[in-house]
C-alpha positions as semicolon CSV with decimal commas, in nm:
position;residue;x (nm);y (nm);z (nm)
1;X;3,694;0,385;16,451
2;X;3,648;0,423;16,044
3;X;3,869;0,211;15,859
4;X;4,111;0,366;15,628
5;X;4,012;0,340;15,258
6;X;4,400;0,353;15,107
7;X;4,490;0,090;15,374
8;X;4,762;-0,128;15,200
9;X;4,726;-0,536;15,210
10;X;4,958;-0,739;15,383
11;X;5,354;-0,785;15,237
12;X;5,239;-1,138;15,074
13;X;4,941;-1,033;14,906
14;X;4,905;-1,037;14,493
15;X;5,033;-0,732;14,358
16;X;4,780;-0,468;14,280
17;X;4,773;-0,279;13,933
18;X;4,823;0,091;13,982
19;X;5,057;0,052;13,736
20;X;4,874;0,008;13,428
21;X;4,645;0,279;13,536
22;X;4,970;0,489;13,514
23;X;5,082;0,363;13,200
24;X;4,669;0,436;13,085
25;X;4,740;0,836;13,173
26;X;5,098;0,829;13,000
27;X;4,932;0,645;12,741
28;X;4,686;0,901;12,713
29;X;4,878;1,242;12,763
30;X;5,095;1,083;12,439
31;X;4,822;1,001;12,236
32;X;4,722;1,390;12,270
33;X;5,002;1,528;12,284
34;X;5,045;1,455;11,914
35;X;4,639;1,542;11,830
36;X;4,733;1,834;11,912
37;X;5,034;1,882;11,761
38;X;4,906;1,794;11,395
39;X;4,641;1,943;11,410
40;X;4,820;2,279;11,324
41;X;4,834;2,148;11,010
42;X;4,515;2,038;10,951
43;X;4,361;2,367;11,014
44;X;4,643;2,557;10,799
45;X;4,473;2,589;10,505
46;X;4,144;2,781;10,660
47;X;4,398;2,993;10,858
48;X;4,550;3,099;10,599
49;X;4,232;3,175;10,373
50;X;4,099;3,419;10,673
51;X;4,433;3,568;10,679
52;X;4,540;3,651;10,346
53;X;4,801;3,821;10,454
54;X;5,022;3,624;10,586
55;X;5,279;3,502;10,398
56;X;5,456;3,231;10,281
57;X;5,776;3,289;10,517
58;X;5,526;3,415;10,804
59;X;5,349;3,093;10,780
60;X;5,685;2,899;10,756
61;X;5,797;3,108;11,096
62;X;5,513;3,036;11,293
63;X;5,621;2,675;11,250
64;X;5,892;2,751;11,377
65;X;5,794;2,927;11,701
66;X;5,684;2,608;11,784
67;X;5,961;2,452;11,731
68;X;6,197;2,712;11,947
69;X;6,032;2,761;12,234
70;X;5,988;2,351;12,224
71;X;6,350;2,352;12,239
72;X;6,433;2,578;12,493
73;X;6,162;2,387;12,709
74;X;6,314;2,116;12,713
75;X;6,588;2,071;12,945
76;X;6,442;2,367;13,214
77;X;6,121;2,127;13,232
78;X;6,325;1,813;13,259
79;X;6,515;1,973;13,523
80;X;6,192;2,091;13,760
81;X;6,002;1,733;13,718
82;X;6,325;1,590;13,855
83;X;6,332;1,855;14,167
84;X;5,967;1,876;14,216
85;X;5,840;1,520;14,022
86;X;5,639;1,481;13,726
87;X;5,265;1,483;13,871
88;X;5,279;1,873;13,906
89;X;5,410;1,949;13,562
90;X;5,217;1,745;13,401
91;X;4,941;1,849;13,515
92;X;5,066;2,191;13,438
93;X;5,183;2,165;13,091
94;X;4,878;1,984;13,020
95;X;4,680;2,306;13,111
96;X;4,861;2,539;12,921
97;X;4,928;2,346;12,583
98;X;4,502;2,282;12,595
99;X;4,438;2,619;12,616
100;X;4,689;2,749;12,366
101;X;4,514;2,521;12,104
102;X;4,166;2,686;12,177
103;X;4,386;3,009;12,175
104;X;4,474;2,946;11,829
105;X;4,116;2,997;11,709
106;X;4,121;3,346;11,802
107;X;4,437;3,485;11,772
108;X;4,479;3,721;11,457
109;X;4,755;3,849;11,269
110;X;5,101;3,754;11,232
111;X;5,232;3,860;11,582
112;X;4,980;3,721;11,814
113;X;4,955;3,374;11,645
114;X;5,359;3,394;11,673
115;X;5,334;3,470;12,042
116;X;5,022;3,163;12,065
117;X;5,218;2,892;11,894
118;X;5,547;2,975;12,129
119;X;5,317;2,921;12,421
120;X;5,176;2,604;12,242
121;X;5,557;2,452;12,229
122;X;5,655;2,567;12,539
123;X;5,382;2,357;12,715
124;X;5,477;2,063;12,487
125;X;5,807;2,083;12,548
126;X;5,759;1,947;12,941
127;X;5,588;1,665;12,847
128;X;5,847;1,363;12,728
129;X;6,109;1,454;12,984
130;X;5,862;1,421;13,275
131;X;5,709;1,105;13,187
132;X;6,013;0,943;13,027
133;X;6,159;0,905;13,427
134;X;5,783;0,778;13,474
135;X;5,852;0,460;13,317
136;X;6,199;0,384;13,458
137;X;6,030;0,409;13,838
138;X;5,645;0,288;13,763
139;X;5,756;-0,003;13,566
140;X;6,001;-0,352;13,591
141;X;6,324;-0,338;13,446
142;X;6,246;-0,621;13,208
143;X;5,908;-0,466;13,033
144;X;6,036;-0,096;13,072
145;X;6,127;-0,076;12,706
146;X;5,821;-0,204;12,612
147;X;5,640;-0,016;12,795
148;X;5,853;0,280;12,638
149;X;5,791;0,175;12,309
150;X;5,378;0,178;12,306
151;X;5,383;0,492;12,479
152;X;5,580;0,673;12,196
153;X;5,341;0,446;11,930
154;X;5,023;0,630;12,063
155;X;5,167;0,963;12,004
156;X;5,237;0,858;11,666
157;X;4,886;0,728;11,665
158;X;4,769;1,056;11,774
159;X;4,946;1,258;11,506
160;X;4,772;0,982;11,232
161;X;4,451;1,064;11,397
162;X;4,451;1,433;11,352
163;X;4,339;1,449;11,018
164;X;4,000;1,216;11,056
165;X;3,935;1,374;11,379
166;X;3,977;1,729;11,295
167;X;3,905;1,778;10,919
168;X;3,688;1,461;10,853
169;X;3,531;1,368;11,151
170;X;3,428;1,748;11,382
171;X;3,455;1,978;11,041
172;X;3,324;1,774;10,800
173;X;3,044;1,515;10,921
174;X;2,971;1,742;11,198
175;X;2,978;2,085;11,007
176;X;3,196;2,255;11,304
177;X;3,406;2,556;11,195
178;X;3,749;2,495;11,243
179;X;3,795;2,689;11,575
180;X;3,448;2,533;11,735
181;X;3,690;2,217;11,657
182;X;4,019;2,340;11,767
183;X;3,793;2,376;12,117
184;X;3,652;2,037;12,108
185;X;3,980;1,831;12,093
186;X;4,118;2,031;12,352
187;X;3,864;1,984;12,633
188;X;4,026;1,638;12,674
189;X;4,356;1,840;12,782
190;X;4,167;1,972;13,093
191;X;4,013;1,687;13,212
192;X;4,333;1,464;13,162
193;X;4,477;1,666;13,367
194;X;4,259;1,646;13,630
195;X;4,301;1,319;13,620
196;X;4,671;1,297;13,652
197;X;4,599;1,522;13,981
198;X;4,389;1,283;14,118
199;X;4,509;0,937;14,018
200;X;4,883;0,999;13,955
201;X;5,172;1,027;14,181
202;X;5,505;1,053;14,184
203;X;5,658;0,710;14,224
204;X;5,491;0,364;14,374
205;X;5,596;0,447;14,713
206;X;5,413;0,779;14,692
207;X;5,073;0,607;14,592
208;X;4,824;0,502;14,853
209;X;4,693;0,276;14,646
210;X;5,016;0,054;14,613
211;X;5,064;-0,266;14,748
212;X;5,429;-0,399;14,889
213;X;5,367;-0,640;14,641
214;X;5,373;-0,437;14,361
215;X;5,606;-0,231;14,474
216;X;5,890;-0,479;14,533
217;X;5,769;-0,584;14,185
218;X;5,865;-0,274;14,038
219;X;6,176;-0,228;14,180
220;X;6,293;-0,617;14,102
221;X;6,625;-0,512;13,937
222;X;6,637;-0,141;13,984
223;X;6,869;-0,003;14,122
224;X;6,784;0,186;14,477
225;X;6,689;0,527;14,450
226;X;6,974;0,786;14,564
227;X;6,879;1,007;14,847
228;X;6,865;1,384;14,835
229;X;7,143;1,615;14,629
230;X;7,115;1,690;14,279
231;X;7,225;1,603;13,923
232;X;7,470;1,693;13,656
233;X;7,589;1,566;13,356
234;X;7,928;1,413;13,289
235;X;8,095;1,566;12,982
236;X;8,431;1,500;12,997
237;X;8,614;1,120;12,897
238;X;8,406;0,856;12,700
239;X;8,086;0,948;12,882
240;X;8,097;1,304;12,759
241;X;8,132;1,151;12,375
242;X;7,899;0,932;12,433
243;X;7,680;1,202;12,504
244;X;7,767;1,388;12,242
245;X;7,708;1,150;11,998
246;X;7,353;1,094;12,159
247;X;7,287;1,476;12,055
248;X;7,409;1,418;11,727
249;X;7,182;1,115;11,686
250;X;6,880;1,326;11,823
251;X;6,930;1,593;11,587
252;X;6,980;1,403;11,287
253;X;6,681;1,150;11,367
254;X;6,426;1,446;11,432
255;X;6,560;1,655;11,100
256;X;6,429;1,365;10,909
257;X;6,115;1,319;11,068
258;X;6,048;1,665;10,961
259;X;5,965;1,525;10,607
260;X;5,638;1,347;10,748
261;X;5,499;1,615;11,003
262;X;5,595;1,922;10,716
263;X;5,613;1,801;10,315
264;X;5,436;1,481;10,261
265;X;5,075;1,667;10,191
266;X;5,284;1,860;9,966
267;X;5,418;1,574;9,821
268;X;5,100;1,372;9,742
269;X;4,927;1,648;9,659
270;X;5,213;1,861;9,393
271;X;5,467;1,553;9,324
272;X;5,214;1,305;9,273
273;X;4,895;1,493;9,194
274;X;4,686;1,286;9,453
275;X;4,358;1,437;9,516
276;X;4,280;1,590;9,850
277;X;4,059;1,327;9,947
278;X;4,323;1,053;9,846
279;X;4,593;1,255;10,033
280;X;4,411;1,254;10,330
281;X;4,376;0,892;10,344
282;X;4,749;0,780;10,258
283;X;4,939;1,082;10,452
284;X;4,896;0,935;10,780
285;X;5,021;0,562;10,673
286;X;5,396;0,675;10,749
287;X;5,247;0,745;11,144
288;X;5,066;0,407;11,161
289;X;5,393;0,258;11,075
290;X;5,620;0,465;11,276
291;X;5,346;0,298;11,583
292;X;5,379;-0,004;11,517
293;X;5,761;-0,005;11,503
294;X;5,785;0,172;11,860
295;X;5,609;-0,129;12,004
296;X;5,796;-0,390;11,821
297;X;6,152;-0,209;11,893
298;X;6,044;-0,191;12,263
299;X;5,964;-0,578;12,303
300;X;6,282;-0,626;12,064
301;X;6,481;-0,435;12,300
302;X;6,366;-0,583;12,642
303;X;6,466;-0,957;12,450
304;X;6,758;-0,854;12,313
305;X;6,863;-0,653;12,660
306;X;6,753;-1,070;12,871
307;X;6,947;-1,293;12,630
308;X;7,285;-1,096;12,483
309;X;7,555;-1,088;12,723
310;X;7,615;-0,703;12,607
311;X;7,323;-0,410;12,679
312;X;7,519;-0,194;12,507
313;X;7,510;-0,361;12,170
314;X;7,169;-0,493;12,213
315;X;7,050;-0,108;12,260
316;X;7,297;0,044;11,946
317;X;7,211;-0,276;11,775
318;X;6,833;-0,206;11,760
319;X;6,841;0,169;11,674
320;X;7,159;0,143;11,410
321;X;6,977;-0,135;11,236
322;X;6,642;0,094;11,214
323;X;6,826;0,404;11,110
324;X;7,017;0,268;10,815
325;X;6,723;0,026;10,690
326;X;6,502;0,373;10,715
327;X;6,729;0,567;10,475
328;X;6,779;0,221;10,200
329;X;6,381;0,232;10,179
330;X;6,383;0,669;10,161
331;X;6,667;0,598;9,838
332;X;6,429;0,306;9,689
333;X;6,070;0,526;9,707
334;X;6,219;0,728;9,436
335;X;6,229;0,471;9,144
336;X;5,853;0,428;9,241
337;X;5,625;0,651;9,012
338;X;5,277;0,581;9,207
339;X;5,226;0,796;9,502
340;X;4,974;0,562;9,684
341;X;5,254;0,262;9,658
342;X;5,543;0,525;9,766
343;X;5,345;0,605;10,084
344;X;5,337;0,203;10,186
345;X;5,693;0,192;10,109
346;X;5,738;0,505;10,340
347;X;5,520;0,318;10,563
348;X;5,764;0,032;10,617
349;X;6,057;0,287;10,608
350;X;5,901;0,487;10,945
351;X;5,839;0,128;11,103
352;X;6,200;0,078;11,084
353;X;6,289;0,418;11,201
354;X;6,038;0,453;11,464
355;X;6,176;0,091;11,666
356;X;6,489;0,288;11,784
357;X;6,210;0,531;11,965
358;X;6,199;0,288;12,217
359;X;6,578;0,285;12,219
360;X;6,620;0,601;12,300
361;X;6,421;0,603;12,581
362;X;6,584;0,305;12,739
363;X;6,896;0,438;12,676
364;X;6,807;0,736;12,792
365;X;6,660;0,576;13,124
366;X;6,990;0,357;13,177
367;X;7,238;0,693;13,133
368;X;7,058;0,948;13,339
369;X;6,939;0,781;13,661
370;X;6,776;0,939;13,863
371;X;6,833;1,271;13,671
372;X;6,691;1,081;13,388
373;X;6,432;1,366;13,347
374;X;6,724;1,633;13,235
375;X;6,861;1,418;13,018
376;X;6,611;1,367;12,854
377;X;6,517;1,703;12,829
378;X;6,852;1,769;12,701
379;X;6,847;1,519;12,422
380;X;6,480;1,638;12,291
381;X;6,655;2,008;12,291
382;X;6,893;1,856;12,042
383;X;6,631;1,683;11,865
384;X;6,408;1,994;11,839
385;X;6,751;2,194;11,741
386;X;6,694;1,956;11,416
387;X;6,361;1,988;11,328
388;X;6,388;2,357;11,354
389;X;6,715;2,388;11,118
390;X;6,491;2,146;10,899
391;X;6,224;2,381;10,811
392;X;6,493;2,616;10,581
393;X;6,715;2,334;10,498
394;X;6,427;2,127;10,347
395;X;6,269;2,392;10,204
396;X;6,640;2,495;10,003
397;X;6,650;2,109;9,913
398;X;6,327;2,110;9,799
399;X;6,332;2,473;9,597
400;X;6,734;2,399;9,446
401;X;6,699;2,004;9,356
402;X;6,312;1,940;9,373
403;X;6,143;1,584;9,551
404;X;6,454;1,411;9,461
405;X;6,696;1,638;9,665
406;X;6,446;1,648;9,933
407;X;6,445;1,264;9,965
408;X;6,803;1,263;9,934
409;X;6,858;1,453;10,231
410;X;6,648;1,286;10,502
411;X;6,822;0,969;10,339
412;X;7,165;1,089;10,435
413;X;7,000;1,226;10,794
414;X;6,914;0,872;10,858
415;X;7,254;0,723;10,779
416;X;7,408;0,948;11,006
417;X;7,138;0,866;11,321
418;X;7,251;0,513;11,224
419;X;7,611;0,583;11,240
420;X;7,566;0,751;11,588
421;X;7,430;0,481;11,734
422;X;7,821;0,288;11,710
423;X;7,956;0,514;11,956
424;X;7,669;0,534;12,199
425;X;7,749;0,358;12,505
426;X;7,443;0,341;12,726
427;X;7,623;0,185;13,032
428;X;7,803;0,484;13,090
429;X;7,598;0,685;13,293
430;X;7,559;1,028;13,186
431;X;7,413;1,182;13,491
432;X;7,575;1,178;13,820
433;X;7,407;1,208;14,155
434;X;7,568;1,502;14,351
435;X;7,486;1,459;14,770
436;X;7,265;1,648;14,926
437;X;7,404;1,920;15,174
């Protein structure tokens, strides 16, 4: 008789490490996730000069397609990778988001880019709420954060790597037009998600190639999964304001991130009359920082979690101390005249910001069990819900009471992300199992 390839090794055997090839795909599906993302904006500018038409509050509303239908995503896709698990969506949203981006390139006039860059944030919307449950069953309870916190850095990474990838790297050195390189970044989408069909599953206990080892590793101080039924969320009592106060932080936190993924070009380019070649160098710093804080708020988080007798406070703690620290440093970049130096300044600002990331995925994890996935999709609607009422709010600030105003208002968006953060409990859990019938 053949022997059987996925046979497992015995109970007391060293743990095998199908989980880091999982946390390589999530890694991975991040780290595009945001290529693709910017890269709207790095092709702008040549979209814009073959459609002369379009104008200046088209352009601003096919932003916000995106941003909509990224919404509305959220919580619907959050709900079906709980029901039918993340492997199948992903792979699915992965599909369609690719092929929107090549889409992109040859969609012309005002209605069907609209009606391409819904579709674009309707397959992006899927992607955070199915693989934020990932991590809270591939992964130990006491690196989960961490774990949390690089993924989230490498789609900041991504976003940073946009602009050499696209403009410098495929349009420049190479001499691709901009749609041969819209095409080229998002062949990766279709083969990552090939490999998520192939090497990805579910849970541990789903994958052949999992040990009892690693397995019992992985569940070391998590608690059993519940069997059958449903979710809902609680909103009634202190869990339902504690929930409410997680939207609140959500939309306030993503409103100000707005000012990195939509004005600062703008800013180097019109405030501080940076060339174009200098402003494509010191844009992404913000991004580099905002990575590196997601990794250093993760391990922060997993210490702070092992040695304070509290998980509440050493979760709200984190984030509250990011927040507010985020908004001093937006306030103090405007008594600095030199562009370059304001964008390491805003560097250090999104590292601080960007280490409650982390945060709010273990939070998130801890308060939604095992219908972790729609809460999370339910916190990223209210999160998108900002960034969308960001795009006319910023743009009054910025019209009304110039760079200053601008900067004034993330600065207060901040504060109140901070102030959220006091009355978020993440030991209440926020999503109840319902039985099965």
């Amino acid at each position: 008789m053949g022997t059987n390839r996925f046979a497992l090794p015995s109970p007391g055997a060293r743990p095998t490490g199908v989980r880091w090839l999982i946390f390589v795909l999530i890694c991975a599906a991040s780290w595009l996730l945001y290529l693709h993302r910017y890269s709207w904006g790095v092709i702008k500018p040549a979209l814009r000069a073959e459609n002369p038409a379009l104008t200046d509050t088209e352009v601003g509303w096919l932003d916000a397609a995106f941003l909509a239908t990224y919404a509305f995503g959220q919580a619907p896709t959050g709900l079906v990778a709980d029901v039918f698990g993340a492997r199948a969506v992903l792979v699915l949203i992965l599909l369609l988001w690719s092929l929107t981006v090549v889409a992109l390139g040859w969609a012309g006039g005002f209605w069907p880019l609209f009606g391409v860059r819904a579709a674009f944030g309707l397959g992006q919307a899927g992607a955070y709420p199915a693989i934020g449950p990932v991590t809270g069953r591939w992964f130990p309870a006491a690196v989960r954060t961490s774990v949390q916190g690089i993924i989230t850095a490498m789609g900041r990474v991504g976003g940073a790597c946009a602009p050499p990838i696209v403009a410098t790297l495929l349009i420049g050195w190479c001499g691709l037009s901009w749609r041969v390189a819209l095409l080229a970044i998002a062949l990766p989408g279709a083969l990552l998600a090939l490999a998520f069909w192939l090497a990805f599953r579910n849970s541990p206990r789903e994958h052949p190639g999992v040990n009892p080892a690693e397995r019992d590793l992985i569940e070391a101080g998590s608690s059993p999964p519940a069997a059958g039924g449903g979710a809902r969320l609680r909103l009634g009592g202190a869990a339902g304001f504690s929930l409410f106060m997680f939207l609140a932080y959500a939309f306030f936190a993503t409103f100000a991130d707005m000012l990195y993924v939509n004005w600062i070009p703008s800013f180097l380019v019109e405030g501080k009359r940076l060339s174009f070649s200098a402003m494509g160098w010191f844009a992404p710093l913000p991004l580099l920082g905002g990575a590196a804080g997601g990794v250093v708020g993760g391990v922060l988080n997993d210490v702070l979690v092992r040695r304070l007798p509290s998980r509440r406070w050493a979760r709200s703690g984190v984030a509250f101390t990011g927040k507010l620290t985020a908004g001093a440093l937006i306030l103090a970049s405007l008594a600095v005249a030199d562009g370059r130096l304001v964008m390491v300044l805003l560097l250090v600002c999104k590292f601080f910001a960007d280490w409650g990331l982390s945060t709010q995925w273990g939070a998130t994890t801890d308060m939604g069990g095992r219908g972790a996935g729609t809460l999370f999709g339910v916190v990223n609607t209210a999160g998108s819900l900002g960034g969308f009422a960001a795009g006319p709010l910023m743009g009054y600030l910025k019209q009304h009471h110039g760079w200053e105003g601008l900067f004034l208002g993330v600065a207060a968006a901040y504060v109140a992300a901070a102030l959220a953060w006091l009355f978020i409990d993440c030991t209440r859990r926020l999503v109840v199992d319902t039985p099965a019938r």
